[in-house]
C-alpha positions in Angstrom: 80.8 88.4 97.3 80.1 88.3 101.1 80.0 85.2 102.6 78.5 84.7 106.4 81.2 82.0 107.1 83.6 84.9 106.5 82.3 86.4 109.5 81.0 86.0 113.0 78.4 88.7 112.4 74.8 88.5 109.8 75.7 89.9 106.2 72.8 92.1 106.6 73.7 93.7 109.0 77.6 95.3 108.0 78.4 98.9 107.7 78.6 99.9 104.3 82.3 100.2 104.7 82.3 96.6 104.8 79.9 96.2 101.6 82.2 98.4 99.9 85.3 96.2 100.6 83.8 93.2 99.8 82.5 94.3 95.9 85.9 96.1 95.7 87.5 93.3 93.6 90.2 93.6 96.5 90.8 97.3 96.5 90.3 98.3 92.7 87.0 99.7 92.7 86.8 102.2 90.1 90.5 104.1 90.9 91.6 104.0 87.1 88.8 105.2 86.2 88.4 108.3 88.4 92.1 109.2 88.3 91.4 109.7 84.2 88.5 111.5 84.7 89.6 114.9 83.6 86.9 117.2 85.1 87.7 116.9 88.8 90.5 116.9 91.0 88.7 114.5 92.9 87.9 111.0 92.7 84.4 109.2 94.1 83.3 109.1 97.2 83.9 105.1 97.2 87.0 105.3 95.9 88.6 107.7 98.4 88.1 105.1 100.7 89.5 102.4 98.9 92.7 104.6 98.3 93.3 104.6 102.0 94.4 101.0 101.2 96.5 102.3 98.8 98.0 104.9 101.6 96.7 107.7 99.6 93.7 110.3 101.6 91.9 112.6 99.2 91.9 116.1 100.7 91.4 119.9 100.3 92.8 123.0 101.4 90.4 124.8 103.9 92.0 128.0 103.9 90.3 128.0 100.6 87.4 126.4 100.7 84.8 129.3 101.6 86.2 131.5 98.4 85.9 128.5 96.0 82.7 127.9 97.0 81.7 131.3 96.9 82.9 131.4 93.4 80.9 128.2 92.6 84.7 126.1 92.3 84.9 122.6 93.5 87.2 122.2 96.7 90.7 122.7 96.1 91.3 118.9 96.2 94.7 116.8 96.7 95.9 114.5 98.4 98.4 112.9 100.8 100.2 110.1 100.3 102.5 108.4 103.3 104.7 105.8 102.4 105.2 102.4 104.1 109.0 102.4 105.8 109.4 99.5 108.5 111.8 100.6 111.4 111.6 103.8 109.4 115.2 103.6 107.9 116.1 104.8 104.8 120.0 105.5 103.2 120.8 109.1 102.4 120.0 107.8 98.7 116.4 107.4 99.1 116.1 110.5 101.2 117.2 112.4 98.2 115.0 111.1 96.1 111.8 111.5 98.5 113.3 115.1 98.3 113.4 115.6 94.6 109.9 113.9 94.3 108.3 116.3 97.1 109.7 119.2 95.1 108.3 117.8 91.9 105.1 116.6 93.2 104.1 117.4 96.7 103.2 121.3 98.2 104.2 121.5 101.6 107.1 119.6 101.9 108.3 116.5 103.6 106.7 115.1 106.6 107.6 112.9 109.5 104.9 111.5 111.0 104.5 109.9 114.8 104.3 106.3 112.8 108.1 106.6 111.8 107.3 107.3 108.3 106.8 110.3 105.9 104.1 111.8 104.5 103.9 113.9 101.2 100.9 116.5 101.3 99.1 118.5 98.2 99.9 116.2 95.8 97.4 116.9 92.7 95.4 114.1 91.1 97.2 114.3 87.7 100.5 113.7 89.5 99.6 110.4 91.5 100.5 108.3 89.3 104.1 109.4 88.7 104.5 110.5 92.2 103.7 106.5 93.3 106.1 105.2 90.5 108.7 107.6 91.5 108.7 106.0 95.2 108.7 102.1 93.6 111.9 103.7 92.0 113.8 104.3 95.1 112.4 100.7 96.6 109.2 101.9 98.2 106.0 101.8 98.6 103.0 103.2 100.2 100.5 100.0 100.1 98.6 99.7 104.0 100.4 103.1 105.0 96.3 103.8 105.3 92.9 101.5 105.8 91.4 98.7 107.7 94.7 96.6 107.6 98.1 96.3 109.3 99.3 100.2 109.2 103.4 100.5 108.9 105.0 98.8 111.8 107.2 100.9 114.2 110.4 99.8 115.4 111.4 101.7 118.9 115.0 103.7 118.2 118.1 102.0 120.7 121.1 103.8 119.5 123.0 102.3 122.6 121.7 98.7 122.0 123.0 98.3 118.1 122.8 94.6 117.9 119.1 93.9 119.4 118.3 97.0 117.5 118.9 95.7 114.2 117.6 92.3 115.4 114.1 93.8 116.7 114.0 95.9 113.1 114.6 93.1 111.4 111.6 91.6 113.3 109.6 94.7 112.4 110.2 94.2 109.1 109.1 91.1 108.3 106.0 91.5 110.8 105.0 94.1 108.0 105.6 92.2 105.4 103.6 89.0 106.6 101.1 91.6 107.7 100.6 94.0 104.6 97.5 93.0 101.7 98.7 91.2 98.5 96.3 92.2 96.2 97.4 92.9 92.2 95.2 96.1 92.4 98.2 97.7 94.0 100.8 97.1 91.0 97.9 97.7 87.9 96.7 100.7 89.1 99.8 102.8 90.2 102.4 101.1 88.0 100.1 99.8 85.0 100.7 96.1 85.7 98.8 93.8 83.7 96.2 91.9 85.9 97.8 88.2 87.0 93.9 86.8 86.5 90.7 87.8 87.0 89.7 86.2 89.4 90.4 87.5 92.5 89.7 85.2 94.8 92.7 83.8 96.1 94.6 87.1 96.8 94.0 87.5 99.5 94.4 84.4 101.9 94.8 86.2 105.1 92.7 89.3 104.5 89.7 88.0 102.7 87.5 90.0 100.7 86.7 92.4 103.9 89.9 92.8 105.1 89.9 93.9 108.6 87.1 95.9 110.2 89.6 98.8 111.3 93.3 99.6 111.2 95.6 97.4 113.4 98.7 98.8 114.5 102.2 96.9 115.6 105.0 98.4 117.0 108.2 97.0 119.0 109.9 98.8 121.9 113.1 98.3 123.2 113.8 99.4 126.7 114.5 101.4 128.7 113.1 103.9 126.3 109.4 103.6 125.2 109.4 106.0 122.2 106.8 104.5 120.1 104.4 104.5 123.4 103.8 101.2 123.2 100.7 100.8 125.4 98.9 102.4 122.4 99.3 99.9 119.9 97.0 97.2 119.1 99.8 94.9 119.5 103.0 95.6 121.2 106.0 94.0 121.7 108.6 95.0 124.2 111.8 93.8 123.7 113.3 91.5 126.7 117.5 91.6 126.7 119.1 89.2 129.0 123.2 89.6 129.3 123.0 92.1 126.4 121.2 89.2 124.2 117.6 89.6 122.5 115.8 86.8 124.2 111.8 87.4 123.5 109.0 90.2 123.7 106.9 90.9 126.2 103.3 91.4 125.1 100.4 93.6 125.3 97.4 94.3 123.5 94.4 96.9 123.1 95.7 100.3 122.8 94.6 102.5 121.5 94.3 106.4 121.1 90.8 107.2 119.2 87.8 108.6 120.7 84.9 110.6 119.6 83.7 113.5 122.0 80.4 112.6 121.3 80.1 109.1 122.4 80.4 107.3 125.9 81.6 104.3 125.1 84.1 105.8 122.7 87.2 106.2 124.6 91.4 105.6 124.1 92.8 102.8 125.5 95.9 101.6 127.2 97.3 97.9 126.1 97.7 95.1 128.8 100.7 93.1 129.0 99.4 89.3 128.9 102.7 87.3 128.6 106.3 86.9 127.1 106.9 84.9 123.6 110.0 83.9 122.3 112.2 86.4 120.1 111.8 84.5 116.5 108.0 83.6 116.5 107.2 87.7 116.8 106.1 87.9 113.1 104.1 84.7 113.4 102.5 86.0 116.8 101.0 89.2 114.9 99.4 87.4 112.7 97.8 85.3 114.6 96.8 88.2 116.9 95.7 90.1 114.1 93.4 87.1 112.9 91.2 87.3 115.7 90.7 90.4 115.9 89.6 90.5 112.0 87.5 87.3 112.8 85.6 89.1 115.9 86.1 92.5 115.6 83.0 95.0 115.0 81.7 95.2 111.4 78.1 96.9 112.4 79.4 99.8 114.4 83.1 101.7 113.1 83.2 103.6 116.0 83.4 100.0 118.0 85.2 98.4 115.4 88.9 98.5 116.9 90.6 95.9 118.4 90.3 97.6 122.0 86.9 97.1 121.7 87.0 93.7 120.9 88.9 93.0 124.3 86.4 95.0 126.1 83.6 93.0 124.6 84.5 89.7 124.8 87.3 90.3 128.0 90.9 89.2 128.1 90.0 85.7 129.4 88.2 85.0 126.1 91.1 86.4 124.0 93.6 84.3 125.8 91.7 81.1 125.6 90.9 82.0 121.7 95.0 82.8 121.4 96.4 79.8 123.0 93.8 77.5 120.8 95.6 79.1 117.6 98.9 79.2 119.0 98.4 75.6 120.8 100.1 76.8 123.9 99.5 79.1 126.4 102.0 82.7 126.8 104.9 82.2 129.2 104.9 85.1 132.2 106.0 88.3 131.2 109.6 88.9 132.4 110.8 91.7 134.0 111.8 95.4 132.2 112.2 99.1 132.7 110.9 102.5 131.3 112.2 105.4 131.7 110.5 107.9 129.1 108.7 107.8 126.0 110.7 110.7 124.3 114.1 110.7 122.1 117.5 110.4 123.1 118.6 113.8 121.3 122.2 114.5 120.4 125.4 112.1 120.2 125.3 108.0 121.6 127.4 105.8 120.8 126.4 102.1 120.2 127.5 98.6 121.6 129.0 98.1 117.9 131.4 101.3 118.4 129.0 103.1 115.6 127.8 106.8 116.7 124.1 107.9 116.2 123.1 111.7 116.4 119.1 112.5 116.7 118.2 115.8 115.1 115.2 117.7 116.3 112.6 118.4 114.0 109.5 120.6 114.8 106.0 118.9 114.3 108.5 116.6 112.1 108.0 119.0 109.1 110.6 119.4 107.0 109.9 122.4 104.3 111.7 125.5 103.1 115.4 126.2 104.4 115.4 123.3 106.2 114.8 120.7 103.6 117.7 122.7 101.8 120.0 122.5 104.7 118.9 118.9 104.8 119.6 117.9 101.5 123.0 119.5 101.1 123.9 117.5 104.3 122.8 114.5 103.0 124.2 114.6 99.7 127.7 114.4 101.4 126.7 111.6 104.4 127.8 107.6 104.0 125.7 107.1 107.0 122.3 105.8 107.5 118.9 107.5 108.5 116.0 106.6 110.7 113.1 109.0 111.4 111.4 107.9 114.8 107.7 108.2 116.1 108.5 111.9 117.4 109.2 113.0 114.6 112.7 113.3 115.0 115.5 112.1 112.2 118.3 110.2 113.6 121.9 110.0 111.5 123.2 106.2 112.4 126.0 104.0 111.9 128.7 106.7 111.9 132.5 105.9 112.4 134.6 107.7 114.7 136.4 109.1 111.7 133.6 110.3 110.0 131.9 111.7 113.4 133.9 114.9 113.8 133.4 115.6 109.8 129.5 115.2 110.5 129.8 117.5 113.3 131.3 120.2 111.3 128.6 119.6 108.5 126.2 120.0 110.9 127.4 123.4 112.2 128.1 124.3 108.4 124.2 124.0 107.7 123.1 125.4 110.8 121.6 122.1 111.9 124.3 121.2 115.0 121.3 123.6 117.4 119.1 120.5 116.5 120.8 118.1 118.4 120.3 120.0 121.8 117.0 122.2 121.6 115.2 123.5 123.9 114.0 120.5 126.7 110.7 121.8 126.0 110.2 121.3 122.5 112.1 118.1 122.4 108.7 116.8 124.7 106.6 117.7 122.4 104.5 116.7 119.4 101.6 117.6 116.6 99.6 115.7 114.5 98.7 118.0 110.9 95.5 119.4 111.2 94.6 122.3 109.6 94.2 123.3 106.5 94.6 119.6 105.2 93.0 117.2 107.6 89.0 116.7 107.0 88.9 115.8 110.5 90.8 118.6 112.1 88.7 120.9 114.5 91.3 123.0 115.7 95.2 123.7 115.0 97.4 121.5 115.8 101.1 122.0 113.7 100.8 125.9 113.1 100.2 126.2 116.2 102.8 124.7 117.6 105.3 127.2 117.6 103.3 129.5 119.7 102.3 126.6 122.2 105.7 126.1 122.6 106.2 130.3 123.4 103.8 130.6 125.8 104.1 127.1 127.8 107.7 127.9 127.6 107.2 131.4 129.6 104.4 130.1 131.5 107.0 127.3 133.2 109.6 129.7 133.3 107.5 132.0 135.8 106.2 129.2 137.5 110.4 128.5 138.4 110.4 125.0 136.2 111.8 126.1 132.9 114.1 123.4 132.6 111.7 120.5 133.4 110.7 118.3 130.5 106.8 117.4 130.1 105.5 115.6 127.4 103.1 118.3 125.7 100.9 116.8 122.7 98.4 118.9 121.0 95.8 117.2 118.0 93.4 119.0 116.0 91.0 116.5 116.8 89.8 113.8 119.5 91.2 111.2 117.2 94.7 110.7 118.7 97.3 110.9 115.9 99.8 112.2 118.0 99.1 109.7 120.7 97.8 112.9 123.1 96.1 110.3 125.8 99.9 109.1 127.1 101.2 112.7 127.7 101.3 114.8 130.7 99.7 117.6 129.5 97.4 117.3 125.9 95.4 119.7 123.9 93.0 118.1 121.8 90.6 120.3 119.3 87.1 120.8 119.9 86.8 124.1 117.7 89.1 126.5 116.2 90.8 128.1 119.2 89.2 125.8 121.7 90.5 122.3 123.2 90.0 119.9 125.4 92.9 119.7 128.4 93.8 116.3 129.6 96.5 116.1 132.4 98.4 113.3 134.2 99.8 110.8 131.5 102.8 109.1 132.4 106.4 110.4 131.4 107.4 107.0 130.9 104.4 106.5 128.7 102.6 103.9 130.5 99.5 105.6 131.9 96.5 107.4 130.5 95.8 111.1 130.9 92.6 112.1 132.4 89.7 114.9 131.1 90.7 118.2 133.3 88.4 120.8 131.4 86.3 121.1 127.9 86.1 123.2 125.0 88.8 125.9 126.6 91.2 128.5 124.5 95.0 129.5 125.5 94.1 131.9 128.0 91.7 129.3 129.7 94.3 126.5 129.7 96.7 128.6 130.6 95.1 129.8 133.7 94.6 125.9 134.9 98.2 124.8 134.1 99.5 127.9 136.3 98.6 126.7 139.9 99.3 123.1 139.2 102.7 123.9 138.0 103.3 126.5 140.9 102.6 123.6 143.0 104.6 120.8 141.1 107.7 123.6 141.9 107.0 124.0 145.5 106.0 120.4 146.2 107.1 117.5 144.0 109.6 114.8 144.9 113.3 114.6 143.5 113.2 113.4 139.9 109.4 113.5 140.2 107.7 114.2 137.1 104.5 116.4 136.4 102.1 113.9 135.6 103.3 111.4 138.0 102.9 115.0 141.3 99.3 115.3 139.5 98.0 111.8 140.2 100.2 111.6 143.7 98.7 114.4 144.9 95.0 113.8 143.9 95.4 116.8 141.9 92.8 115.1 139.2 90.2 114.0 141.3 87.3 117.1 140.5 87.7 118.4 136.5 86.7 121.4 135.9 83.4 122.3 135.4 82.8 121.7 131.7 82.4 124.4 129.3 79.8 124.0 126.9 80.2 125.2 123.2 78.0 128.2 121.8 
């Protein structure tokens, strides 16, 4: 039941998202029910959304869908299912068996998303339930990989920091664990638990029956490299390291990367930094943080409902007055810190624990076909560790000096060694999914990547800057999954074959790309990128990047004239 002291805002007056949460019986709705129903690959409406919880999405193949309708079939439905992996570290052992359970279960593969997790896509109805036992097997799960609730918390990847590393992972994991839901309807439906009671009302003390009105995401980064872009996340934490000790976070708050093209006061979002806490109350901190924004955040309009918007509403002032009343005592000053990109460190580093780390490329962070072979025969010979980052890369950690060369040669064996150096280009640059899976996609995103990469690649190369690295991000949609607002150059779909260019993000991550031109195609784009690049190679600074010539020169002042959709 809703209750109005549960919220700040009229019961009368919630999105039916927020109806639909609260006579859910804490996320059960009727899942058992539609995942027997042997008639469609589907399930309800209702309980598509309630499965997000769950980290599952219902989906279809849109290559397909125009035939099957046309020979009066449903959709070819599925579904995707990403897993929740703190840090994103896993041993060689559970690799293998994500491997064996995409082969068994999942169509396309293995994915590494830009939350430092995978994702398993085309997974059939009739399989869910083995596929989610499968991955409780290997000491996993999937619960608030998806929905209005703490998503998977990202840990930024220090190779040459190892001790604060493990430290600020170790923070990341226990933020997501005080942070995830702890209703039974995750253990009865996908591993046939018997109910504890009931009555439901006490499972969830922190979450309620409504749980949050969107999805609030964590994420730590350790300096000098920002690879999980912190100033997107709800609620960052940047790791502060005095004389080579972990001494506190700095903090910021209100990123965010979703937008809809079709609203004004829908727009991404770059986090302030407010203050500096101490290193051991981090966990603590996010919840607290997280609190208010599920006490005051939007439940009337979605598109409003994020924390960034809450900020924006009721202003910083408000949220720091409201945090040190929780906290009882105000934020210390933020301390001092340094960027200096948001991409990987690809290739061999060596650690302040003497262990060696190696960062393999991975394109769009699919891993599918030959790779996933070459992949698994690596892996079934490795005593090291694994941790996939939020580009989308997979780094091999904690190697000896003994076992270093061996790797090496495995690495050559399989044809993977190429992956530790690739092309500048392509180590810049990510994709969210997209087509054919995502309901939301507009435009290609990952299959497009590869010729992105071709024609960016020769377009620099003329312009006399092949081997200067720019963040290139490219989304299917406006919504942001591959964080497309912090680059220096983003493609974000508007229609297949037709995106919107932003330009001028920071390298280092910290500053927000502007709107250049609407609703153009490659050889649109294209043409605009050329004379700002011939001029970024005649004109720019030493060690000046792209975005950082764009805004110096007032390059972004007048966007293009807009084109309009027919």
């Amino acid at each position: 039941m809703i209750r109005d002291s549960d919220i700040s805002q009229p019961v009368a007056s919630l999105h039916d998202n927020e109806k639909l949460k609260a006579r859910s019986r804490h996320l059960r709705g009727t899942i058992s029910e539609g995942l027997a129903a042997p008639l469609t690959g589907a399930v309800s409406h209702d309980d598509t959304l309630l499965m997000k919880f769950h980290g599952i999405y219902q989906q279809d193949d849109r290559d397909v869908r125009s035939e099957r309708r046309q020979r009066q079939l449903e959709p070819s439905y599925q579904f995707m299912v990403r897993m929740r992996i703190p840090g994103g570290q896993l041993s060689p052992e559970q690799w293998l068996g994500i491997d064996q359970l995409s082969r068994r279960y999942a169509e396309r593969g293995i994915r590494i998303t830009t939350r430092q997790t995978i994702q398993l896509h085309g997974v059939r109805k009739r399989h869910l339930r083995l596929l989610m036992q499968g991955i409780r097997d290997l000491g996993l799960d999937t619960i608030a990989a998806c929905g209005d609730d703490s998503r998977g918390v990202v840990c930024g990847t220090s190779p040459f920091l190892s001790k604060v590393h493990q430290q600020v992972n170790e923070l990341a994991k226990q933020t997501s664990d005080l942070l995830i839901p702890k209703t039974g309807a995750y253990p009865e439906i996908w591993y046939g638990d018997e109910p504890k009671s009931i009555e439901y009302k006490d499972e969830e003390p922190v979450y309620g029956d409504l749980y949050l009105p969107r999805k609030f995401k964590v994420g730590y980064a350790i300096p000098p490299v920002n690879d999980i872009d912190v100033y997107g996340q709800d609620l960052g934490l940047i790791a502060i390291v005095e004389d080579g000790e972990l001494s506190g976070f700095n903090i910021c708050v209100g990123g965010g990367m979703g937008q809809l093209d079709t609203r004004d006061d829908s727009y991404p979002r770059l986090a302030e930094e407010i203050g500096y806490i101490p290193a051991d109350e981090a966990p603590g901190f996010a919840l607290t943080v997280m609190t208010i924004q599920r006490d005051f955040g939007d439940r009337k309009d979605r598109h409003r409902a994020r924390f960034k918007y809450t900020l924006d509403r009721l202003g910083t002032d408000w949220f720091l007055a409201e945090l040190e009343r929780r906290r009882g005592v105000p934020l210390e000053p933020a301390r001092p810190f340094r960027f200096n990109q948001n991409g990987d460190l690809l290739g061999w580093q060596r650690g302040d624990d003497g262990f060696w780390h190696a960062t393999l490329y991975i394109e769009s962070g699919r891993v599918d076909g030959v790779l996933r072979e070459r992949l698994s025969g690596f892996f079934q010979q490795y005593g090291g560790r694994i941790r996939m980052t939020t580009n989308q890369n997979l780094q091999l950690t904690h190697i000896g000096d003994y076992e270093k060369e061996q790797a090496g040669w495995r690495l050559q064996d399989l044809d993977l060694a190429w992956r530790l150096t690739p092309d500048q280009q392509a180590a810049h640059t990510i994709s969210c999914v997209a087509l054919p899976t995502c309901g939301l996609a507009m435009a290609e995103a990952e299959r497009y990547t590869p010729r992105l990469l071709s024609v960016f690649e020769t377009l620099k190369t003329r312009c006399g800057i092949a081997g200067q690295p720019i963040t290139l991000r490219i989304t299917g949609c406006p919504n942001g999954c591959a964080r497309p607002y912090l680059a220096e150059i983003a493609l974000t779909g508007r229609a297949p074959g037709l995106y919107n260019l932003y330009l001028g993000g920071s390298f280092h991550g910290d500053r927000l790309a502007r709107l250049y031109a609407s609703n153009v195609d490659e050889e649109a784009f294209l043409g605009l990128l050329e004379p700002l690049l011939e001029s970024y190679q005649a004109q720019h600074q030493p060690d000046e990047h792209f975005g950082d010539f764009l805004v110096r020169r007032n390059l972004l002042d007048t966007p293009v004239e807009f084109v309009r959709l027919t």
